[in-house]
C-alpha positions in Angstrom: 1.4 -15.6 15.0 3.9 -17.2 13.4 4.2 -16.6 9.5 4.4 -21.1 9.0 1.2 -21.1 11.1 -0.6 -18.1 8.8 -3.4 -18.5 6.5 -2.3 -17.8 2.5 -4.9 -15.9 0.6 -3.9 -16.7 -3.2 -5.1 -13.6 -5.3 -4.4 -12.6 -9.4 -1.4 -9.9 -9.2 -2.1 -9.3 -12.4 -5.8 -8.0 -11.6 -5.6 -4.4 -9.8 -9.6 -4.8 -8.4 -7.9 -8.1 -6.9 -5.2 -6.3 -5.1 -7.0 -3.3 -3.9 -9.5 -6.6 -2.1 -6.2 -8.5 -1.0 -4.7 -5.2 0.5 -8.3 -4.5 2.2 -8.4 -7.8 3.8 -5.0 -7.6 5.0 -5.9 -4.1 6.4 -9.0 -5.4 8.5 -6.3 -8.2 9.6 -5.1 -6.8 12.2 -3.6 -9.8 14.0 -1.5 -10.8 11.0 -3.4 -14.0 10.5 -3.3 -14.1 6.4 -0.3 -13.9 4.1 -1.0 -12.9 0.4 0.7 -14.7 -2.1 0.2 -13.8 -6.0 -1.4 -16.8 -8.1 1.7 -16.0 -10.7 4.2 -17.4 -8.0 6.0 -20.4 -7.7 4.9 -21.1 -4.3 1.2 -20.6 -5.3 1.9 -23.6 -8.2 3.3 -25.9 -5.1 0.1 -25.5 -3.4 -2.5 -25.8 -6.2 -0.3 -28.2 -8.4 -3.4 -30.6 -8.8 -5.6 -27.9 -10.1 -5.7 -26.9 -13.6 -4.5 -23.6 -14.5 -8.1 -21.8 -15.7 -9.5 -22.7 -12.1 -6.6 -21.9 -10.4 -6.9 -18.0 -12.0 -10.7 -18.1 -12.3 -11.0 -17.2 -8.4 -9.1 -16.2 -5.3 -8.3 -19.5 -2.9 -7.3 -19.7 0.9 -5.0 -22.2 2.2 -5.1 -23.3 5.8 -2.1 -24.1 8.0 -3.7 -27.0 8.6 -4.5 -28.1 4.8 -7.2 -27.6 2.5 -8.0 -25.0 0.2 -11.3 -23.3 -0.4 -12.6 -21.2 -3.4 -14.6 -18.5 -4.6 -17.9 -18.2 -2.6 -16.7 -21.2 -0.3 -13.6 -19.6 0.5 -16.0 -16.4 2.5 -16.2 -18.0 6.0 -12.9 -19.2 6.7 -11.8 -16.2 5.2 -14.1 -14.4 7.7 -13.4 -16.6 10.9 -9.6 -15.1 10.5 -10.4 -11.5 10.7 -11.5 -9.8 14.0 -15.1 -9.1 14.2 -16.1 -11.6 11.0 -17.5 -14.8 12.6 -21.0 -13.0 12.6 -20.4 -12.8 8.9 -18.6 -16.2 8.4 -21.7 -17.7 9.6 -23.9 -15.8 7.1 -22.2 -17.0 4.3 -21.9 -20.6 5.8 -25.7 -20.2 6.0 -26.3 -18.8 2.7 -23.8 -20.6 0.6 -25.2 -20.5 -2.9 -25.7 -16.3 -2.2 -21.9 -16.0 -1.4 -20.8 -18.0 -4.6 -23.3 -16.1 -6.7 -22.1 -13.0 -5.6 -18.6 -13.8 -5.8 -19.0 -15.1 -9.3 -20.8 -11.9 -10.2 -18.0 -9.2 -9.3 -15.3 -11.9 -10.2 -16.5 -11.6 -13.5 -16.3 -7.9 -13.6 -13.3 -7.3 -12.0 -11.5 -6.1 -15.1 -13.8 -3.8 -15.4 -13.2 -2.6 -11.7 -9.9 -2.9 -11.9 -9.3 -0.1 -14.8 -12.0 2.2 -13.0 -9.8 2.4 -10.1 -7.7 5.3 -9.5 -3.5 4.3 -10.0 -3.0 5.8 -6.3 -5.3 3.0 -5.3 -3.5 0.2 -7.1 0.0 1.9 -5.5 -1.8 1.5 -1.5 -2.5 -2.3 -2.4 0.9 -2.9 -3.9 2.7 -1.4 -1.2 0.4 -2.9 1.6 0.7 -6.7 0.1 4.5 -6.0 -0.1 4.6 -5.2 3.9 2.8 -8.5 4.5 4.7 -11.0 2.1 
């Protein structure tokens, strides 16, 4: 797949229980179909110029080749419908809707928290696995 026709999955670089979730993704990605790009960038900015700044970090956002972005809970099933095995599970969360954005919002807002219990070796894998997909 061609990296212009690749999904973006827009994560907080600054968040190590967001990284270690971007690098698993990327991991169960087997086709290549996602490319990870840090909310801090410039590119990320281009593509979520008409959203304020405190929703833009508040959640993790997909972009489609084909336009449109989706958030948070939302963003689950076409999230899922890119990764090999997930429709099953993209169609859970389409069906159940207000249960994925519920439990999205509650780990989002404890993923400081997560995030300083992980071990630094598992901050290292996810930085050096988001590097090889960039």
């Amino acid at each position: 797949m061609s990296p212009v026709a690749r999904s973006l999955l827009l994560y907080d670089d600054d968040c190590g229980f967001c990284r270690v979730c971007v690098a698993l993704v990327l991991r169960w990605d087997r086709r290549g179909a996602l490319r990870p790009v840090a909310l801090q960038s410039e590119e990320a900015a281009g593509l979520l110029g008409g959203m304020p700044e405190q929703e833009r970090m508040a959640s993790w956002h997909l972009a489609r080749p084909e336009g449109g972005v989706s958030s948070a809970g939302a963003a689950f099933p076409p999230l899922l419908r890119e990764l090999p095995g997930g429709a099953g599970l993209a169609a859970l969360a389409e069906r159940f809707p207000d249960t994925a954005e519920r439990g999205y919002a509650l780990v989002a807002r404890r993923r400081s928290a997560l995030g300083r219990a992980l071990p630094g070796s598992a901050r290292r894998w996810a930085d050096a696995t988001i590097e090889g997909r960039r």
